[in-house]
MMTF fields as JSON, N, C-alpha, C and O atoms, coordinates in Angstrom:
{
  "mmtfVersion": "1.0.0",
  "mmtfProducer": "UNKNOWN",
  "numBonds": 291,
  "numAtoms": 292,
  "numGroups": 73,
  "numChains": 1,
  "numModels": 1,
  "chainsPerModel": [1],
  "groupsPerChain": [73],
  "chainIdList": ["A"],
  "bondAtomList": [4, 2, 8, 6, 12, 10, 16, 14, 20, 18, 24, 22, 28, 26, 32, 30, 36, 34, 40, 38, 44, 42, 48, 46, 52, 50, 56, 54, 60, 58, 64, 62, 68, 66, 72, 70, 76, 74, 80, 78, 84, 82, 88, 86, 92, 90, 96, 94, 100, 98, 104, 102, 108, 106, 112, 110, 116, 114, 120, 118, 124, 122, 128, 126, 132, 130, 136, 134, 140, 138, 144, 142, 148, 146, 152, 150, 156, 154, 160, 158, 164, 162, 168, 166, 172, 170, 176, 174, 180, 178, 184, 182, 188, 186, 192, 190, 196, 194, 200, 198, 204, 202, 208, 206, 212, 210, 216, 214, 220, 218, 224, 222, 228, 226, 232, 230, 236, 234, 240, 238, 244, 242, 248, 246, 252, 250, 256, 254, 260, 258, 264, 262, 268, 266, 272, 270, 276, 274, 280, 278, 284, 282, 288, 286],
  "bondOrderList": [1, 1, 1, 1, 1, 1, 1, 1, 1, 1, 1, 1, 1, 1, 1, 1, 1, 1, 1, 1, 1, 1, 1, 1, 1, 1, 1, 1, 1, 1, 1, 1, 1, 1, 1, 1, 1, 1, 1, 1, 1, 1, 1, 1, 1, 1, 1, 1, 1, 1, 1, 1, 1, 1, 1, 1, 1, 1, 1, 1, 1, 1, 1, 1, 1, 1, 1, 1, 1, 1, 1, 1],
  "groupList": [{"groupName": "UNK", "atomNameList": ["N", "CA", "C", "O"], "elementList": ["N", "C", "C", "O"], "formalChargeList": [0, 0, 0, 0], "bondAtomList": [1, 0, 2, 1, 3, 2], "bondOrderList": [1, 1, 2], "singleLetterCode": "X", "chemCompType": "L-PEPTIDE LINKING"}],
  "groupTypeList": [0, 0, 0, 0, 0, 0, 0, 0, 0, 0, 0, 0, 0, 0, 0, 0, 0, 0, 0, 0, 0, 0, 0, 0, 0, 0, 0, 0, 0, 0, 0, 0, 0, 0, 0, 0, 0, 0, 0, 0, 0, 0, 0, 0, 0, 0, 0, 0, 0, 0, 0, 0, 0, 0, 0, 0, 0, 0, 0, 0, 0, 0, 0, 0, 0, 0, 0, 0, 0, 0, 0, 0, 0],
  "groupIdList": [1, 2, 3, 4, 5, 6, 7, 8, 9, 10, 11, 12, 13, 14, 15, 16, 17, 18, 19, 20, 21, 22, 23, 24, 25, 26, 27, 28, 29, 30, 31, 32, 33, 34, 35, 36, 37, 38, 39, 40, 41, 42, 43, 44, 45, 46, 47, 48, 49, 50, 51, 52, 53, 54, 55, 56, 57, 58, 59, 60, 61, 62, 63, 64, 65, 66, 67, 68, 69, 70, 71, 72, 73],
  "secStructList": [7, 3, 3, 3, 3, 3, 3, 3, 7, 7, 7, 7, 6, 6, 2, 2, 2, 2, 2, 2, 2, 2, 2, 6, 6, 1, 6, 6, 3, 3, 3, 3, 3, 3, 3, 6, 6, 6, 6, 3, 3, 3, 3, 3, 3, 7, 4, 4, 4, 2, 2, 2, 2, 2, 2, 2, 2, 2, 2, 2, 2, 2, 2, 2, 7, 6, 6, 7, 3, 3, 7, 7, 7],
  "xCoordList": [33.543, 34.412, 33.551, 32.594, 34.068, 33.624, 34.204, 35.387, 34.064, 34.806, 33.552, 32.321, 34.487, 33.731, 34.65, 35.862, 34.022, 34.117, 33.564, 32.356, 34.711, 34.037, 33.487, 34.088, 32.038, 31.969, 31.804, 31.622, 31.897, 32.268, 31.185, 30.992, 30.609, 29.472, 27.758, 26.896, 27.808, 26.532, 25.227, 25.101, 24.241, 23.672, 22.43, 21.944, 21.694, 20.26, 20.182, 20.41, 19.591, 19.068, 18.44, 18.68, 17.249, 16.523, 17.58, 17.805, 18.302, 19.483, 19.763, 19.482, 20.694, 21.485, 20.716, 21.33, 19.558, 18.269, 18.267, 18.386, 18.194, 18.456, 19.436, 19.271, 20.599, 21.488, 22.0, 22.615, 21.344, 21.425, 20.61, 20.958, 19.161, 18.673, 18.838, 18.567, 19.326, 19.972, 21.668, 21.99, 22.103, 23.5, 22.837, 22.793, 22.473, 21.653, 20.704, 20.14, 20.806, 19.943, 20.649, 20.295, 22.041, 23.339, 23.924, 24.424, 23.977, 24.499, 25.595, 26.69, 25.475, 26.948, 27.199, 28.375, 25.861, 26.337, 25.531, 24.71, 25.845, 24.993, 24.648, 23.773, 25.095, 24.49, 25.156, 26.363, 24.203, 24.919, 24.089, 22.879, 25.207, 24.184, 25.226, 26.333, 24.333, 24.441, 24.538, 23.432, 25.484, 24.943, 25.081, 26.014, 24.181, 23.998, 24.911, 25.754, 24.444, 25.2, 26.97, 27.782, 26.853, 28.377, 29.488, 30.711, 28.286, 29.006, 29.615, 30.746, 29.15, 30.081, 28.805, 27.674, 29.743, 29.382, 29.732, 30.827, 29.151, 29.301, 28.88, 27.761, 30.126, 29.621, 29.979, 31.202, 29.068, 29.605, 29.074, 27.947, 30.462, 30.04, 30.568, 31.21, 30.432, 31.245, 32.74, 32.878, 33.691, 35.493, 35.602, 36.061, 35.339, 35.687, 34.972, 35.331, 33.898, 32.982, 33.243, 32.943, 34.031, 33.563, 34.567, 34.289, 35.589, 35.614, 34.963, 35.034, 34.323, 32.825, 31.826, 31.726, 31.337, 30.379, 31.026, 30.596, 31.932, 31.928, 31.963, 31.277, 32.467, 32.522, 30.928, 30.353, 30.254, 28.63, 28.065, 27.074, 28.587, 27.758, 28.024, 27.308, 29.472, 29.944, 29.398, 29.481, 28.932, 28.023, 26.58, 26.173, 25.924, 24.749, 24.615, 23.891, 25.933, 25.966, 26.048, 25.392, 26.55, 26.826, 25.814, 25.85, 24.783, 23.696, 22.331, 21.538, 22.657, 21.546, 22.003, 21.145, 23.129, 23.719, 25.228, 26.355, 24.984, 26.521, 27.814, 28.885, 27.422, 28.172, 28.931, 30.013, 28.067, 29.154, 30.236, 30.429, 31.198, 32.099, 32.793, 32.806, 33.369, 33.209, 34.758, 35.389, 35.599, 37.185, 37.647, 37.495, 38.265, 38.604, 40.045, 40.623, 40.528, 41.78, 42.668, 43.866],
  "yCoordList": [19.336, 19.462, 19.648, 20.419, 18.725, 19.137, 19.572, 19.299, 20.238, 20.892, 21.266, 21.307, 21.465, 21.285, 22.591, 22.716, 23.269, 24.888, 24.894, 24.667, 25.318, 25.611, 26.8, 27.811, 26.94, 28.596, 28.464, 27.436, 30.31, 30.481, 31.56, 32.444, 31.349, 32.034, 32.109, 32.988, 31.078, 30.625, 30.281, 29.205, 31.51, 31.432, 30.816, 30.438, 30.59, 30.364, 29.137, 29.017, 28.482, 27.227, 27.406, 26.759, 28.701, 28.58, 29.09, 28.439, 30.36, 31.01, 30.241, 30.217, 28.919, 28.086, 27.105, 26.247, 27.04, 26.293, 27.786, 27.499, 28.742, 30.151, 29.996, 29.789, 30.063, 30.104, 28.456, 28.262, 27.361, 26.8, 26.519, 25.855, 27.419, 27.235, 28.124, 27.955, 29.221, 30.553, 29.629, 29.703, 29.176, 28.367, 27.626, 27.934, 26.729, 25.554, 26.259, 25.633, 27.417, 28.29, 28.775, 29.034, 28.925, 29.12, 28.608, 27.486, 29.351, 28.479, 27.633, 28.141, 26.131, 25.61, 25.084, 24.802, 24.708, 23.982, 23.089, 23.358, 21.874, 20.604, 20.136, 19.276, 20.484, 20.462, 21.347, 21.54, 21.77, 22.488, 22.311, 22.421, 21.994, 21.474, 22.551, 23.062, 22.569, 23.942, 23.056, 22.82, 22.549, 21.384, 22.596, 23.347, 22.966, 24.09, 23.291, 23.809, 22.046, 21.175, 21.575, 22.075, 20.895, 20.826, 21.883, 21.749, 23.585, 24.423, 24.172, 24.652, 23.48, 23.311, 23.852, 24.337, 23.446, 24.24, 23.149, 22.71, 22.395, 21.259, 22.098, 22.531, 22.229, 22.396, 22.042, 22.026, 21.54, 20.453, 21.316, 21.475, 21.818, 22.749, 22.233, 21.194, 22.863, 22.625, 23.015, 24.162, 22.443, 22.579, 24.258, 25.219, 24.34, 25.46, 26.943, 28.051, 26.498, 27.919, 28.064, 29.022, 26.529, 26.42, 27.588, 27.305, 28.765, 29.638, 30.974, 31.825, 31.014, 32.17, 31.544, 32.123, 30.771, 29.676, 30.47, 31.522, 29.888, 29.665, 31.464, 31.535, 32.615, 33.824, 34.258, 34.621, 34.136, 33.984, 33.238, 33.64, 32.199, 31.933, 32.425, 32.347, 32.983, 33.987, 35.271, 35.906, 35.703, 36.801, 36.144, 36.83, 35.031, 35.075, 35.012, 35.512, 33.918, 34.024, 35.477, 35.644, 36.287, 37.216, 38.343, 39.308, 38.21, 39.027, 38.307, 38.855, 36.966, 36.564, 36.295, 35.716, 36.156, 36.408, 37.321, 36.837, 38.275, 39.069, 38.893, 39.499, 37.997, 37.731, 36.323, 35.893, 35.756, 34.5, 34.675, 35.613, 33.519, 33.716, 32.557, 31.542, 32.463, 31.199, 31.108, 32.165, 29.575, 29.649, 28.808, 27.683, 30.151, 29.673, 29.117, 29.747, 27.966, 27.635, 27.854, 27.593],
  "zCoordList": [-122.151, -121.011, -119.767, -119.701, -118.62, -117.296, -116.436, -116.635, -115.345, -114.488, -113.073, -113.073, -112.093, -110.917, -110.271, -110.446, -109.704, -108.707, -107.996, -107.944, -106.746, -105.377, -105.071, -105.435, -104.226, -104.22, -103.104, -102.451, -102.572, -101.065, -101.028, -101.862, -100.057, -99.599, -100.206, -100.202, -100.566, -100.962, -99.885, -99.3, -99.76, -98.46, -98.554, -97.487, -99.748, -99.712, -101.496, -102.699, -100.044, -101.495, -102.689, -103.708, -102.52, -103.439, -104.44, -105.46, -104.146, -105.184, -105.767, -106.965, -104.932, -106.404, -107.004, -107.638, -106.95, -107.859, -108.883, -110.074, -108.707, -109.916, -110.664, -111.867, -110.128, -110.885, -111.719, -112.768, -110.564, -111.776, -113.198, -114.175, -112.898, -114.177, -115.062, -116.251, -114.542, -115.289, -116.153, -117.339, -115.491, -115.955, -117.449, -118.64, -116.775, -118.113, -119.635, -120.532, -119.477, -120.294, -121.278, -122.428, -120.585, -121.562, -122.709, -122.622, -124.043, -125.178, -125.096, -124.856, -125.292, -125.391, -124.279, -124.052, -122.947, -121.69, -122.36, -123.236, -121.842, -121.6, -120.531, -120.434, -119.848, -118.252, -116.861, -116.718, -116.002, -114.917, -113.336, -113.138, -112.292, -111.333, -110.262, -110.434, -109.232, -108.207, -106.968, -106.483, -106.382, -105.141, -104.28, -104.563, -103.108, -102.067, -100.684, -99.952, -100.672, -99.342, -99.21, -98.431, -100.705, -101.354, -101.557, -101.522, -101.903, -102.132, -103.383, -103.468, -104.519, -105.613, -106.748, -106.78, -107.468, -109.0, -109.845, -109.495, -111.024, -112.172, -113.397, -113.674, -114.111, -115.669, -116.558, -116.702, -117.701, -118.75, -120.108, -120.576, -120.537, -121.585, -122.743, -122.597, -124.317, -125.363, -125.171, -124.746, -125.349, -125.168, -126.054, -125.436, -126.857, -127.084, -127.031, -127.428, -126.416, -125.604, -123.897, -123.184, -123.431, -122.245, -121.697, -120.532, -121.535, -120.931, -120.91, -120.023, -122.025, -122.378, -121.281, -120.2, -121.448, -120.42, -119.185, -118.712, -118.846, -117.714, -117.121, -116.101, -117.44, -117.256, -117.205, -116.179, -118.676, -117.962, -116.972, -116.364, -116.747, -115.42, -113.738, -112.74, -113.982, -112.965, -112.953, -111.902, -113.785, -114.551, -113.714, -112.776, -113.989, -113.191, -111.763, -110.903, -111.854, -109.908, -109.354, -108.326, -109.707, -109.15, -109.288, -108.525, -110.395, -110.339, -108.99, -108.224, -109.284, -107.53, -106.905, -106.238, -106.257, -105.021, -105.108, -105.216, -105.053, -105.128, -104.023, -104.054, -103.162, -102.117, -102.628, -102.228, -103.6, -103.82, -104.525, -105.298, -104.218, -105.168, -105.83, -105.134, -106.997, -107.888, -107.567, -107.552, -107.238, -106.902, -108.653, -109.128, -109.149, -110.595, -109.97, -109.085, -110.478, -110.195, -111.294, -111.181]
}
């Protein structure tokens, strides 16, 4: 499964180069990209881990930048 999230307040490039390699490190993603321009979030996880996934990687965003925030719809 893929899915795409907007985040709000994402201030520094190098961060979401962190979090996205902190993301990709995660059991059960197959891929995760951090666009900084875009403000978005891409993650392509296994269907039935992908809401564990995705709570850890809100879990990392929020340990290197605590100001961001992930828009779960």
């Amino acid at each position: 499964m893929k899915k795409k999230f907007k985040l709000i307040d994402l201030d520094c490039a190098h961060c979401a180069a962190k979090m996205e390699d902190g993301i990709r490190k995660l059991d059960g993603v197959n891929e995760a990209s951090v666009n900084f321009m875009a403000q978005k979030l891409t993650i392509d996880a296994a269907d039935d881990r992908f809401d564990e996934v995705l709570q850890e990687a809100i879990k990392i965003i929020g340990k290197i930048e605590p100001d961001c925030k992930v828009v779960v719809k």
